[in-house]
MITOR-933005 format. One line per 2 residues: number of its first residue (from 1); their letters; for each residue x, y, z of C-alpha. Coordinates in nm, 4 decimals. Each point is the difference from the previous one (the first is absolute). Layout:
NUM = a = X:Y:Z  ...
//
This chain:
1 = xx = 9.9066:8.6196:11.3589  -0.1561:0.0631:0.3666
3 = xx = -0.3487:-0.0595:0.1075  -0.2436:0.2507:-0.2122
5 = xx = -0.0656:0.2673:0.2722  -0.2498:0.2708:0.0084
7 = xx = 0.0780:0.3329:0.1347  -0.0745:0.3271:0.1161
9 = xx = 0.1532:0.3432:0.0314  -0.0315:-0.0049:0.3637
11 = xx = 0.2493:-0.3276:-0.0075  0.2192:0.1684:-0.2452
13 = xx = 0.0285:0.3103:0.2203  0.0717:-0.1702:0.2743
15 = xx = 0.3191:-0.1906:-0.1460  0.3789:0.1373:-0.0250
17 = xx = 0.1115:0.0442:-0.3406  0.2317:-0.3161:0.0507
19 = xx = -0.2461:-0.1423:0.1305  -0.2767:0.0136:-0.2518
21 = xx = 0.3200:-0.1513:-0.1874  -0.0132:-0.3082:0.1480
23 = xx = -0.4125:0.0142:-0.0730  0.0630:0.0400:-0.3447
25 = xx = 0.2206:-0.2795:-0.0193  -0.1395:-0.2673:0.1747
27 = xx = -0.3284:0.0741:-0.0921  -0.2059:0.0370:-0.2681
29 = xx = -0.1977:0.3417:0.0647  -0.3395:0.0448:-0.1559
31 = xx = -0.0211:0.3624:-0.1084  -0.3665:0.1410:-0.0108
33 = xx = -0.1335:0.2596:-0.1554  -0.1492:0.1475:0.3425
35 = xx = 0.3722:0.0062:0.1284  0.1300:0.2244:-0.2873
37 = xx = -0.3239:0.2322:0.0243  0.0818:0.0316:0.4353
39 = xx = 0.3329:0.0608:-0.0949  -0.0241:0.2817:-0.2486
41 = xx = -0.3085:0.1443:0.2280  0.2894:0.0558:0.2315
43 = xx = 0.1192:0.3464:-0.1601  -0.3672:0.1292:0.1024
45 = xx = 0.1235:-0.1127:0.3833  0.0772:0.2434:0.2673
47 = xx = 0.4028:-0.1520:0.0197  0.1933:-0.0484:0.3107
49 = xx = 0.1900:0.3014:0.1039  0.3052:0.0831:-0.1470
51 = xx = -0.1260:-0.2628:-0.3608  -0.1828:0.1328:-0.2478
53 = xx = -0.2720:-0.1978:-0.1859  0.2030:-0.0850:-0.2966
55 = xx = 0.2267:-0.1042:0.2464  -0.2235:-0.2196:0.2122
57 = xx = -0.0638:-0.1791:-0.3800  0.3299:-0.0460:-0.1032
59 = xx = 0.1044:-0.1654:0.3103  -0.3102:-0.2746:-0.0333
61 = xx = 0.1243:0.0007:-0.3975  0.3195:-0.1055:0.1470
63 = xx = -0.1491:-0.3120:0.1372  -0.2101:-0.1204:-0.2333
65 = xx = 0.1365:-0.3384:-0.1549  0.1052:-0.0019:-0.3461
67 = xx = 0.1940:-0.3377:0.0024  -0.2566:-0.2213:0.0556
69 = xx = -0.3321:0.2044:0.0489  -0.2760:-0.1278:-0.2499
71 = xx = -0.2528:0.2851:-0.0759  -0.3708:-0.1311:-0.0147
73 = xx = -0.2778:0.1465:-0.2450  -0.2706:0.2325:0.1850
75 = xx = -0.2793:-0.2074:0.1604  -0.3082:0.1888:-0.2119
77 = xx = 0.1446:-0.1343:-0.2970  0.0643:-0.3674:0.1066
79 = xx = -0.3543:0.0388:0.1469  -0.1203:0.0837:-0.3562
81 = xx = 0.1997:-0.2800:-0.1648  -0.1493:-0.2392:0.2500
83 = xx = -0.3711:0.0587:-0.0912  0.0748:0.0085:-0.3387
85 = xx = 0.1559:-0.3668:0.0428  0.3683:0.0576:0.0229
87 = xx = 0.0073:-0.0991:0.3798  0.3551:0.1014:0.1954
89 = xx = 0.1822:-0.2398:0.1833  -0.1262:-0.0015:0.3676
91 = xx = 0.2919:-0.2365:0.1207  0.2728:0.2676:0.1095
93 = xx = 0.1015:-0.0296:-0.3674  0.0313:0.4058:-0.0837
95 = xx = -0.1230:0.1485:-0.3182  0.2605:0.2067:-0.1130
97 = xx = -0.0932:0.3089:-0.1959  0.1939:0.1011:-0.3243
99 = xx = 0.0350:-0.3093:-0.1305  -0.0316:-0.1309:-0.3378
101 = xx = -0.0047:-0.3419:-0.1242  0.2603:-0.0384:-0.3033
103 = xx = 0.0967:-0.2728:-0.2330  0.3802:-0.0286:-0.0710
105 = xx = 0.1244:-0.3374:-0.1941  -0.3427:-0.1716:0.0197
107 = xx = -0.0175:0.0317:0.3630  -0.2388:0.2421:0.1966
109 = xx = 0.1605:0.1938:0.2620  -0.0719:0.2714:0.2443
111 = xx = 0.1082:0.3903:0.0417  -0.0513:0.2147:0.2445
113 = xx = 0.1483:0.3128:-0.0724  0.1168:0.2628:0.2217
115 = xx = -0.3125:0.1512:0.1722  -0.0955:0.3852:0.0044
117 = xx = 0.0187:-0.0360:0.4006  0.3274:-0.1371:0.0063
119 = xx = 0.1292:0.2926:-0.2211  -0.1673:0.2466:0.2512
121 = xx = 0.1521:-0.1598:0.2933  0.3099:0.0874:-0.1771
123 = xx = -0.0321:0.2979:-0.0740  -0.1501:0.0938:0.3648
125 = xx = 0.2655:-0.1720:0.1426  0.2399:0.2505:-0.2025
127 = xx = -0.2245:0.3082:0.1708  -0.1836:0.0614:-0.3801
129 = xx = -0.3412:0.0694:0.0541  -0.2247:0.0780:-0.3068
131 = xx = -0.2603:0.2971:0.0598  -0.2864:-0.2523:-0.0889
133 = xx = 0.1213:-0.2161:0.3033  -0.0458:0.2975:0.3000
135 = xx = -0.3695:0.0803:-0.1912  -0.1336:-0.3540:0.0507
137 = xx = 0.1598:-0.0379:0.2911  -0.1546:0.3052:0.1569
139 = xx = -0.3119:-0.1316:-0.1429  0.0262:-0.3426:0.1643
141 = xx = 0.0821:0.0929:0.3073  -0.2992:0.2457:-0.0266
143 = xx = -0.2736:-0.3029:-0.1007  0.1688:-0.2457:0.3220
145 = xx = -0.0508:0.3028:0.2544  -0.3267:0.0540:-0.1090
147 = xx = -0.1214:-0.3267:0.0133  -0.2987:-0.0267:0.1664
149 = xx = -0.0439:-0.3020:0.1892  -0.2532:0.0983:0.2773
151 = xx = -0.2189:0.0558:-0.2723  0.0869:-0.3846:-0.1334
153 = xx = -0.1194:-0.1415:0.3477  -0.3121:0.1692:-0.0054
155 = xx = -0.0522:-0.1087:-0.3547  0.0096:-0.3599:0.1441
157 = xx = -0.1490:0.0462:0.3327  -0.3296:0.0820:-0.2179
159 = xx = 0.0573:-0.2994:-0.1467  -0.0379:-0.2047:0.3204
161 = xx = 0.4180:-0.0530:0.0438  0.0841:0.1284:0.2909
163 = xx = 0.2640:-0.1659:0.4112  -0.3340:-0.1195:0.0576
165 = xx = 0.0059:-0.2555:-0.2293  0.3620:-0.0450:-0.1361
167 = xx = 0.1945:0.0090:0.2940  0.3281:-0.1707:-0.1179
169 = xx = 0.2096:0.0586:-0.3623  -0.0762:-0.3476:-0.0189
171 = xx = -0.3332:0.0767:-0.0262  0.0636:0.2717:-0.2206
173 = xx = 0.2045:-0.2052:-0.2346  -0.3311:-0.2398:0.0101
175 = xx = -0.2268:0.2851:-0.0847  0.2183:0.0731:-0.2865
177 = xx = -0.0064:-0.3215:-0.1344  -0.4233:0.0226:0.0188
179 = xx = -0.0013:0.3121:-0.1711  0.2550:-0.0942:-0.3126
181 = xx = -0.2324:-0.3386:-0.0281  -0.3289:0.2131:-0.0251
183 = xx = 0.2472:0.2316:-0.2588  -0.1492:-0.2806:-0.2870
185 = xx = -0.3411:-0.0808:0.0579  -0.1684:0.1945:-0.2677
187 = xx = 0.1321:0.2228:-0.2934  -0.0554:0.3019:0.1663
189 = xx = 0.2188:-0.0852:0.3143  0.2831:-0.0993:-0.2387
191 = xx = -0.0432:0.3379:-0.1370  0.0702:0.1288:0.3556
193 = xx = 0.2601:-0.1546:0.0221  0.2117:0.0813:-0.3018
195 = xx = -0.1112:0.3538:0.1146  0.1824:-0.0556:0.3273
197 = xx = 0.3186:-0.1492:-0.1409  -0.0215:0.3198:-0.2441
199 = xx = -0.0080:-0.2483:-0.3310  -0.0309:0.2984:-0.3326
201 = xx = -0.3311:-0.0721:-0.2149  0.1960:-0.1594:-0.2881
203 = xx = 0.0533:-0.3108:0.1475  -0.3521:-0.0517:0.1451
205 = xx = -0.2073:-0.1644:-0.2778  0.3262:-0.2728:-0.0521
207 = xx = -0.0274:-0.0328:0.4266  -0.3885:-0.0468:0.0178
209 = xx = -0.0252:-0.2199:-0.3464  0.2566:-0.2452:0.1602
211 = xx = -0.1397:-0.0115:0.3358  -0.2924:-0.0798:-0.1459
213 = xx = 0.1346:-0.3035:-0.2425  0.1697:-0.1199:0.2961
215 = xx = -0.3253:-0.0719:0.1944  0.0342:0.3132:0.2343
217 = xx = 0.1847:-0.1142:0.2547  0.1465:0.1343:0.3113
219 = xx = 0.2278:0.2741:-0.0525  0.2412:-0.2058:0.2290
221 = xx = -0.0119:-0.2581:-0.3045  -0.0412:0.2561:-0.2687
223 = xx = 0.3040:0.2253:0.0937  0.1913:-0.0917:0.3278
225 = xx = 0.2253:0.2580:0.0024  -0.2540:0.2724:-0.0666
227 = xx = -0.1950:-0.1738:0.2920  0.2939:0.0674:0.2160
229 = xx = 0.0453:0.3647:-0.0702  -0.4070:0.0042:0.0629
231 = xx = 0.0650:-0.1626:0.3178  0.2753:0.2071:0.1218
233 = xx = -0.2557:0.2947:-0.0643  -0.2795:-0.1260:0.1784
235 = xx = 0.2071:-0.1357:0.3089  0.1291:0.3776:0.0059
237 = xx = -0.3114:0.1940:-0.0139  -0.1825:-0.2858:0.2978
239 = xx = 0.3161:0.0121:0.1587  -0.0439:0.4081:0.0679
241 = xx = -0.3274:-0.0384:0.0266  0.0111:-0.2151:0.3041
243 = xx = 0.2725:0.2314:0.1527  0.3154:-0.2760:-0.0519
245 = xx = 0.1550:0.2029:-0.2653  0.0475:0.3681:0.1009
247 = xx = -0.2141:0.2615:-0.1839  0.2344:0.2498:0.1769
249 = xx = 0.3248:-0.0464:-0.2060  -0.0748:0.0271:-0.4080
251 = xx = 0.3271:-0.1937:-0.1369  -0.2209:-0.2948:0.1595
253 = xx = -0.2062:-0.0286:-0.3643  0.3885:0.0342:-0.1806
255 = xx = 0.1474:-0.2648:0.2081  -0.2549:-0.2388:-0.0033
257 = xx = 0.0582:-0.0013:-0.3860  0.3400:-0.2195:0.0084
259 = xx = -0.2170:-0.2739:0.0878  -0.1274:-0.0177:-0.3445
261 = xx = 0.3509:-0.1166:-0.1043  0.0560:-0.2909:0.2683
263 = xx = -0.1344:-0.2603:-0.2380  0.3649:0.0494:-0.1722
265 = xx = 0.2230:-0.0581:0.2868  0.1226:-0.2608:0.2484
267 = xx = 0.1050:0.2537:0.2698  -0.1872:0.2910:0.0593
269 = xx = 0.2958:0.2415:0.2136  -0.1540:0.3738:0.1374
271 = xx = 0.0755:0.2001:0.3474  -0.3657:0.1703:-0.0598
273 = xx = -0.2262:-0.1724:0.3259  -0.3237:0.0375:-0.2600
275 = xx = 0.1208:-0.2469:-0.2022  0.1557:-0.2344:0.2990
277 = xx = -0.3698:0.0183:0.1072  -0.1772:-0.0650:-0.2983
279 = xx = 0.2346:-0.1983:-0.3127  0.0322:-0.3332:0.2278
281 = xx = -0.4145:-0.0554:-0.1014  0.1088:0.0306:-0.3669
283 = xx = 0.3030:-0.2485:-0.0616  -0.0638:-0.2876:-0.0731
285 = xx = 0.2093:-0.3837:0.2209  0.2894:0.0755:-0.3007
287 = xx = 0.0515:0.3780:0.1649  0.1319:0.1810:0.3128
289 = xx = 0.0092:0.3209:0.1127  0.3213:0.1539:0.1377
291 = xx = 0.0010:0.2683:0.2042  0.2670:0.2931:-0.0868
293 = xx = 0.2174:0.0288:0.3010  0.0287:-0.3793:0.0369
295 = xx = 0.1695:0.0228:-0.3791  0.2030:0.3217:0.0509
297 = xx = 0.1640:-0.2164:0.2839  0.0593:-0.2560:-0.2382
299 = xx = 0.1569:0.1487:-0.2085  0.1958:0.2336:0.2358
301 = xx = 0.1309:-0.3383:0.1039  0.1384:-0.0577:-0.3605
303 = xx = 0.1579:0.3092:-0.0863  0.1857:-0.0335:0.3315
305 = xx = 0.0747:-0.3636:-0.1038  0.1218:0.1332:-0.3459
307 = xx = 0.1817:0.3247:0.1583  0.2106:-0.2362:0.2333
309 = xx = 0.1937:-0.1815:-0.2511  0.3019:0.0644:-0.1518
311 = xx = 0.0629:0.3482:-0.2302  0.1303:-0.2184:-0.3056
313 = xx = -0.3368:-0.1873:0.0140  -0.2541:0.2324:0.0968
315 = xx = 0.1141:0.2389:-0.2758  -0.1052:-0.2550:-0.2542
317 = xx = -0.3359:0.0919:-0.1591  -0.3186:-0.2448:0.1727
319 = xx = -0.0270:-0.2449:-0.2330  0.3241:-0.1139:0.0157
321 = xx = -0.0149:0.0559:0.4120  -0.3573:-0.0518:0.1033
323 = xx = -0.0049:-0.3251:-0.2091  -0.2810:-0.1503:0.3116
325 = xx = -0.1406:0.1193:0.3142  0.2180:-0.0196:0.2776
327 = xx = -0.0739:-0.1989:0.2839  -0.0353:0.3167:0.2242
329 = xx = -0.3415:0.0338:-0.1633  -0.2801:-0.0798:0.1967
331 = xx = -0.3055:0.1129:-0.2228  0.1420:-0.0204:-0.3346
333 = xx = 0.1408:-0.2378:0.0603  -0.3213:-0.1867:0.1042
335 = xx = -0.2030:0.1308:-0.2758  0.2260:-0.1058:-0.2848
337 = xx = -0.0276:-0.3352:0.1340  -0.3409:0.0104:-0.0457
339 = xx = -0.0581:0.1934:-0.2899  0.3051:0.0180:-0.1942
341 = xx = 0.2537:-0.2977:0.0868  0.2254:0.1067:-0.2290
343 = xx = 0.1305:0.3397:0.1974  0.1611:-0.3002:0.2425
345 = xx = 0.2607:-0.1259:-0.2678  0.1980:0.0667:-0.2472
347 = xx = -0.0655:-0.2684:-0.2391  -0.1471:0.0637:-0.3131
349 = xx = 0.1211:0.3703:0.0379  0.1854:0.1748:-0.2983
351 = xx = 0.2895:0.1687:0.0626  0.1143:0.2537:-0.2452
353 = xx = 0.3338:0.0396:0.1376  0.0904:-0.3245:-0.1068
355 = xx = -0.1083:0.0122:-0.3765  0.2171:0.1204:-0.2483
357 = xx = 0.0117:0.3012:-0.2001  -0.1701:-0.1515:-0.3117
359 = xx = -0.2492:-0.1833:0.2632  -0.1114:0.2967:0.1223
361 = xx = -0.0364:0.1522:-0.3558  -0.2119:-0.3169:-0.0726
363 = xx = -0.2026:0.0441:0.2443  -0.0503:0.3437:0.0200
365 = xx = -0.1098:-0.0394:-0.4205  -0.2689:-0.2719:0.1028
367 = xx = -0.1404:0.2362:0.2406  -0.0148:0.3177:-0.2460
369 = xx = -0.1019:-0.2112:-0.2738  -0.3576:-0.0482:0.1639
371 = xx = 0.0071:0.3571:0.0535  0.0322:0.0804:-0.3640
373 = xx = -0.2347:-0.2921:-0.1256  -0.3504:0.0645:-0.1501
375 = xx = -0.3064:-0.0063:0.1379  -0.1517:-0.3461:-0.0216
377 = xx = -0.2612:0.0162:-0.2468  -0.3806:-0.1445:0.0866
379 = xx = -0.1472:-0.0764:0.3369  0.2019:0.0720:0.3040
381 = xx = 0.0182:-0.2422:0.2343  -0.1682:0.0276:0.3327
383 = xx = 0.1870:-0.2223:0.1961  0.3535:-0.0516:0.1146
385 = xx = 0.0805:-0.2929:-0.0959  0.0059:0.0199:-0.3835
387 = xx = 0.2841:0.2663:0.1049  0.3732:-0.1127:-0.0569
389 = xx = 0.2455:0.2720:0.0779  -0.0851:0.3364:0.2037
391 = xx = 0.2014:0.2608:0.0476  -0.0464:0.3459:0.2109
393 = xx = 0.1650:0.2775:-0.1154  0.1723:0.1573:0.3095
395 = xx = 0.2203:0.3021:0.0839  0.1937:-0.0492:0.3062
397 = xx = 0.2083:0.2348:0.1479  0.3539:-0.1212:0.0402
399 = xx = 0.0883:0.0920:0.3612  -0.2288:0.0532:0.2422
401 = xx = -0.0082:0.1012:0.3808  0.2889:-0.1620:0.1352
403 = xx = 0.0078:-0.2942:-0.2768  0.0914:-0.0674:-0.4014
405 = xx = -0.2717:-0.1517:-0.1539  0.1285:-0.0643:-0.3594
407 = xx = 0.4127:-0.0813:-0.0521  0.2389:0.1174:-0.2734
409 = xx = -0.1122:-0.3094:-0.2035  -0.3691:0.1915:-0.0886
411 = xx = 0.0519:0.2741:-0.2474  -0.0349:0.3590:0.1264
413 = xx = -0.3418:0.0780:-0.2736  -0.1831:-0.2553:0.1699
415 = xx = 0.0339:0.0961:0.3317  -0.1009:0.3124:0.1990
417 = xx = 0.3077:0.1703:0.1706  -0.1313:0.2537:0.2663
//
C-alpha cells in the first residue's frame, strides 16, 4: 500500500484515465467527502463545448480510485466525536467511514463496507444520474456563487484584522492559532465555538459537562482535531480579510475546506494554486505537499514505462505487472521511500496467481467470514490497536483505460466489468 495521499478534484481532472491508474495503484488515495460533493456539483457546471454535464461527471467518475482509495468520515462528525472524547487520529492515519468493528472466532476485526459514494461514482461513471443529484447540485453550485466574501472581510476589518497588521499567511496562520486559544477561555466562548463548527444541541450538555471535569482546558488539549478545523476557519476569514486570500473568486471558502482533512494524510497532491499557497502552514515535519503537474509527470513517466514493455506482459492485470515502482519514477518513487517503503519491493507481497484453487477459496472465506460476523457486543473500541483483521469492501472495475486491473483468477460477482 502507497503513501496515504490526499486529493482533490482539480488533481483528478487533471490526470489521464491511465494515468490516475497508476495513482490508484501506487498510492493510497484519501477520498473526502468535499471531493464527492465538487464532483456531483459538476452537473450544475456550464460543460465544455461539445460535453454535457453528466458527461463532464462521468469522465471525473472514471478516475476516481476504487482499488486502493480509502473513503474518510465527514469532518463535522469527527469534530463532534472529538469533543465528546473520541479524539481521531491526527498522524496521517485516516478514519475510514462505514466501518464497523466485528467479532468473528473471539477476535475483533474491522469492516468497512462499500460506501454510498463509491456506489455513486459507479453509477456516474455509467452516465446514471438520479433526479435528486441535478437538484442539489443546482443548489450547491447556487450557495458557492453566492458566497459572499467581501462581506467576510469587512466583518473582520471591524474587528481590527486587516494588510495592516497581518501582512504574511504566516501571520495569518498565527492569528488563527490566537483566536482558536481564546475559543476556551470561558463557557460562553466554547459555546461559540461549537456554534462555528455547527455541533447540533444534543451533544452540548455531554461537551460542556466534560470540559468542565477535565479542568477546562485549551480547546487545542480538549479536542485537537476540532481545533484544527477552527483554525483552518479563522486563518480563512483573516486571511481575506487582510487581502491574501481573494474575496473575488467564491470556490475560495470550498477549497479552503480540504484542509480540514490533512491531519489524515502523508501527502497532500492538488493542481489548485489556493491550496499550494496556503496547506504547506498546516502539515505538520511527517507531511509534504505535492504539487499536481509535478505528479501527472510522474506518473506519465510510468505508464510510458509500463506501455513500453512487451504485449505478453503488459496485458497481465497490475498486480501481477506493477509488482514495485519502476526506477523511471522520480516522485513516487521518492515518496514511497519515505512514506511507504514497501511500494520499492516485492517482498512480503501476496501473489494470488500463485495460490491454488482451494487457496484462493480459503482465503477468499476468511475475508467474507468477517463480513458476515456479528456485531461485537459492548463498548467499541476507540483505538486501532485492539483491531486484528480489517477488511474494505471494494468494487473494482476489471479493465480500465488502457490496463486490467483484476485477472481471470477473481470471480466475475466481485468485480465491476465496465
Amino acid at each position: 500500500m502507497g503513501p496515504n495521499t490526499l486529493f482533490d478534484k482539480s488533481f483528478l481532472q487533471g490526470l489521464s484515465t491511465d494515468e490516475s491508474v497508476w495513482f490508484d495503484h501506487f498510492y493510497n488515495p484519501v477520498i473526502c467527502p468535499l471531493f464527492f460533493v465538487e464532483t456531483l456539483a459538476d452537473l450544475a457546471k456550464s460543460p465544455r463545448e461539445g460535453k454535457s454535464a453528466e458527461e463532464e461527471v462521468a469522465i471525473i467518475a472514471a478516475k476516481t480510485p476504487e482499488w486502493s482509495g480509502t473513503p474518510c468520515y465527514y469532518h463535522q462528525h469527527l469534530c463532534m466525536w472529538d469533543l465528546l472524547g473520541r479524539a481521531p487520529p491526527m498522524n496521517g492515519q485516516v478514519p475510514i467511514a462505514a466501518k464497523q468493528v466485528m467479532r468473528n472466532d473471539g477476535k475483533l476485526g474491522a469492516v468497512a463496507e462499500y460506501p454510498p459514494e463509491a456506489q455513486a461514482f459507479a453509477r456516474w461513471h455509467a452516465g446514471r444520474f438520479a433526479d435528486v443529484e441535478h437538484l442539489f447540485a443546482r443548489r450547491w453550485r447556487e450557495r458557492v456563487e453566492t458566497t459572499d466574501l467581501e462581506s467576510l472581510r469587512a466583518a473582520m476589518k471591524a474587528l481590527g484584522v486587516g494588510p495592516r497588521n497581518c501582512k504574511s499567511l504566516a501571520d495569518a496562520r498565527k492569528y488563527a492559532e490566537w483566536c482558536v486559544t481564546a475559543m476556551t477561555r470561558s463557557p460562553g466562548k466554547l459555546d461559540a465555538a461549537l456554534d462555528l463548527l455547527g455541533i447540533l444541541q444534543g451533544p452540548r450538555p455531554h461537551i460542556r459537562e466534560r470540559w468542565k471535569r477535565a479542568g477546562k482546558p485549551a480547546l487545542r488539549a480538549f479536542a485537537p482535531y476540532a481545533a484544527h478545523v477552527l483554525a483552518v476557519e479563522a486563518f480563512f476569514a483573516i486571511g481575506v480579510a487582510a487581502h491574501l486570500i481573494p474575496a473575488e473568486r467564491p470556490s475560495n471558502r470550498v477549497d479552503v475546506a480540504y484542509l480540514f482533512y490533512v491531519p489524515f494524510c502523508h501527502v497532500f497532491v492538488s493542481a489548485d494554486r489556493l491550496h499550494r499557497s496556503c496547506a504547506p502552514h498546516f502539515l505538520r515535519p511527517d507531511q509534504v505537499f505535492v504539487w499536481g503537474a509535478e505528479l501527472k509527470a510522474d506518473l506519465l513517466a510510468i505508464d510510458m514505462y509500463f506501455k513500453g514493455l512487451p504485449e505478453d506482459v503488459r496485458s497481465q492485470p497490475i498486480y501481477k505487472l506493477a509488482k514495485s515502482v519502476p526506477e523511471v519514477s522520480g516522485m513516487t518513487r521518492e515518496l514511497s521511500a519515505r512514506f511507504a517503503p514497501g511500494n520499492l519491493s516485492t517482498r512480503g507481497q501476496i501473489d494470488l496467481s500463485k495460490l491454488s484453487p482451494e487457496g484462493l477459496k480459503k482465503l477468499a472465506e476468511h475475508v467474507q467470514g468477517w463480513a458476515k460476523a456479528g456485531p461485537a457486543p459492548g463498548p467499541v473500541p476507540t483505538t486501532e490497536d485492539a483491531i486484528e483483521s480489517f477488511s474494505l469492501e471494494r468494487r473494482v472495475s476489471r479493465r480500465r483505460g488502457s490496463w486490467l486491473q483484476v485477472g481471470p483468477e477473481v470471480e466475475d460477482s466481485q468485480t465491476r466489468d465496465d
